[in-house]
N, C-alpha and C positions, 0 to 999 in steps of 0.2 A: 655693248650691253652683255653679249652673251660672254665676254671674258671674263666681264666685274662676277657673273652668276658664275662662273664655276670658280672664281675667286673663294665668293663665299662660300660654296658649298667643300672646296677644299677645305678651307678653314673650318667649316664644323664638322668634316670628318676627322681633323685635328686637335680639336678641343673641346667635342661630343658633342651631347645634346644642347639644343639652344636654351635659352633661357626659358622661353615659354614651355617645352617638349621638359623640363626640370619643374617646373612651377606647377604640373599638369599631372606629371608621373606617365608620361604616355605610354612610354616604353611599359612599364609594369599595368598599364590600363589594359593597354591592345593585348598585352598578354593572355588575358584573363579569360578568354573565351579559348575552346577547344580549335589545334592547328587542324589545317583541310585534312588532313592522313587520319584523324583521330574523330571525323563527325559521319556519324549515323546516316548523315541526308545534309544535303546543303543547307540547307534554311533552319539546321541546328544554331547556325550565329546569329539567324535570328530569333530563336528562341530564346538563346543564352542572356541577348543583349538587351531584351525586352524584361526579361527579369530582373538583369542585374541595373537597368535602368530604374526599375521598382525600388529596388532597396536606396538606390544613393538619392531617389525624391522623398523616401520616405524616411531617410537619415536627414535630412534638411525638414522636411514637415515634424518630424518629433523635435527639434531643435523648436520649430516655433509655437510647437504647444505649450513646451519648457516655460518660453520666453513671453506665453498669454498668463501662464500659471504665475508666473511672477510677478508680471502686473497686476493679476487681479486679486493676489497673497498683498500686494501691496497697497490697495483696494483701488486699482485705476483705470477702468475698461475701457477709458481714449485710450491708453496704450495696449493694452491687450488686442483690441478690434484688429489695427493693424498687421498686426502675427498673424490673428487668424483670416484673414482675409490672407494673406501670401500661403496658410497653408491648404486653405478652399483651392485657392488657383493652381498649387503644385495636383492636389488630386485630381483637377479638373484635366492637366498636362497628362498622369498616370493611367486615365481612361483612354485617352486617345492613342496612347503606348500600346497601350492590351489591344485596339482596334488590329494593330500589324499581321496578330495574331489570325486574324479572322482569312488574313490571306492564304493560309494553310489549307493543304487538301485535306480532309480526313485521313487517310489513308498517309499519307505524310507525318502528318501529326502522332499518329500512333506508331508511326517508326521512332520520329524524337521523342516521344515517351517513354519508350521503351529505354533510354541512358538515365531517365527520369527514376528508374526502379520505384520504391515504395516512396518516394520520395515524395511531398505535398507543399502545396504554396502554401496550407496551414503553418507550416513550419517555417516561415520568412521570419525570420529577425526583425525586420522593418513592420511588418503588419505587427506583428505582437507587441512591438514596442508601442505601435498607433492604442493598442488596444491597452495596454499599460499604463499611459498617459489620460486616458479619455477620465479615469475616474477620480485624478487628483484635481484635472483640468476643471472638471464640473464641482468639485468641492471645493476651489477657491473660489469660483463662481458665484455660489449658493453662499459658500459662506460670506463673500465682502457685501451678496446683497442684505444678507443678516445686519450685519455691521452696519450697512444703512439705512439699514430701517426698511428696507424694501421687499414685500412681497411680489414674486415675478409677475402675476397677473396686473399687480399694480403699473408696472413697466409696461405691459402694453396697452394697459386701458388709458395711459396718460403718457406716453410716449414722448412728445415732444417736451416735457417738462421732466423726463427721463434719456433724454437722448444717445448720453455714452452708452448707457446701460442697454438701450432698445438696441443700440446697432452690436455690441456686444455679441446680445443675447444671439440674435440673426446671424451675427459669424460664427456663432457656432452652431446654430440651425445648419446654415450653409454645410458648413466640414461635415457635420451630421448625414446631410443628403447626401453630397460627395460620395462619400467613404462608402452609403448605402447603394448608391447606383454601382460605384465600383463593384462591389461585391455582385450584384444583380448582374453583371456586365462580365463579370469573371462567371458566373454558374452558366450563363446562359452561354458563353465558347465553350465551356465544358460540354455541354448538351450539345451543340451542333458538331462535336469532333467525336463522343463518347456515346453517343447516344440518351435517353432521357430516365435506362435502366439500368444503367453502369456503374462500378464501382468507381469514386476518381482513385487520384493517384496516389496517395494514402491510401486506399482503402475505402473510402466513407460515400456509403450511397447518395445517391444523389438526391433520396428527395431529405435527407439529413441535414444536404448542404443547402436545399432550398430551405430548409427550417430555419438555418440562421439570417435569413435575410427580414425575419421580423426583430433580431434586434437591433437595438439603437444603443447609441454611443449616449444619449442627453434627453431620453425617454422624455424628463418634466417639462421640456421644448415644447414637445410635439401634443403633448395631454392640457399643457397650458390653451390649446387652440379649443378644447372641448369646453373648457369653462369660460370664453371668450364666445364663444358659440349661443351657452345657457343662458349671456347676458345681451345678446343684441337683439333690436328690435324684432317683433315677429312680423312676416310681411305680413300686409290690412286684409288679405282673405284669410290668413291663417286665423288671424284673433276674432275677425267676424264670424268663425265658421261656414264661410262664405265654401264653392266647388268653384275651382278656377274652371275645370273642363267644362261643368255645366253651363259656365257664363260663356261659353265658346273661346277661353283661354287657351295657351298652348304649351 
């Protein structure tokens, strides 16, 4: 056994990387983070890898909003759900990424920031493009429901006789919430390493970046719940006038 192993490993010191280590680009992968002589603090590879892990989920999640956008340009949200459902689940994977993070000392942390200079996760490729995508994503949306005659409150008041559509609509509720916890999940590491009065890494105060955690990606998703709200039954002490507390409710 151990001769056949250094059989093969002569051989692929003779005819290089294997097939996989070529299909993979390993060599040029493992590259890509800074070598031990060149890092600030050991757990700069974990820095490095955690973001760069960001960009190539979110290189594969704009491929499948692409590919929701297409379905639903071509008005077919059975196929559309799909995409987005795989790209709910990549963000859901992209959270738990940024969790590594949380193993960072303070004091750590703001040593590897410091290679970080001005430099901001604003500035990702991959988030911007997420955010690039969201508006066309929603206007094919909107507009195949046009196409069908369908107004979205319709879709959930009558759901099962809408059903592509309802699950549709919810996968992109989903990536909505995703994307938003992500974000609520990136401010709040920032806060536990920067403090809660801190400029981040750009530059941009913090409670700035708490500003943007009221936006949404598919606003009419979430406002559609308020007119879904206006139309459901009231409970039987509301429309009595009835005091639940006084009848000894709880």
């Amino acid at each position: 056994m151990s001769t056949q192993t250094g059989r093969r490993g002569a051989h692929r010191a003779k005819s290089g990387p294997t097939v996989y280590e070529a299909y993979i680009h390993t060599d040029e992968l493992l590259a890509l983070q800074k070598p031990d002589a060149e890092r600030l603090h050991p757990d700069e590879l974990l820095f490095q890898v955690v973001h760069q892990t960001f960009e190539l989920w979110w290189k594969v999640t704009v491929q499948q909003l692409r590919a929701a956008t297409g379905a639903l340009q071509a008005g077919n949200p059975a196929e559309a759900a799909p995409a987005l459902r795989r790209a709910v689940a990549q963000q859901e994977l992209v959270r738990q990424v940024l969790r590594q993070l949380e193993a960072l000392a303070p004091m750590d942390f703001l040593t590897i920031r410091t290679g970080l200079g001005d430099g901001s996760g604003m500035d990702s490729p991959g988030f911007r493009a997420i955010l690039r995508a969201a508006p066309d994503l929603w206007s094919a949306f909107s507009q195949a429901l046009f196409q069908a005659g369908l107004p979205l409150v319709e879709v959930y008041l009558h759901r099962r006789e809408h059903l592509a559509w309802y699950e549709c609509a919810e996968a992109l509720l989903d990536f909505d919430e995703q994307f938003h916890l992500f974000r609520a999940a990136h401010l709040k590491l920032a806060e536990r390493n920067l403090g809660m009065r801190a400029m981040g890494t750009g530059g941009t105060p913090m409670d700035l970046l708490a500003r943007t955690l009221r936006d949404l990606l598919f606003p009419e998703l979430w406002d559609v719940r308020d007119e879904l709200l206006a139309r459901a039954p009231r409970p039987a002490s509301v429309v009595d006038g009835a005091d639940p507390l006084a009848a000894g409710g709880h």
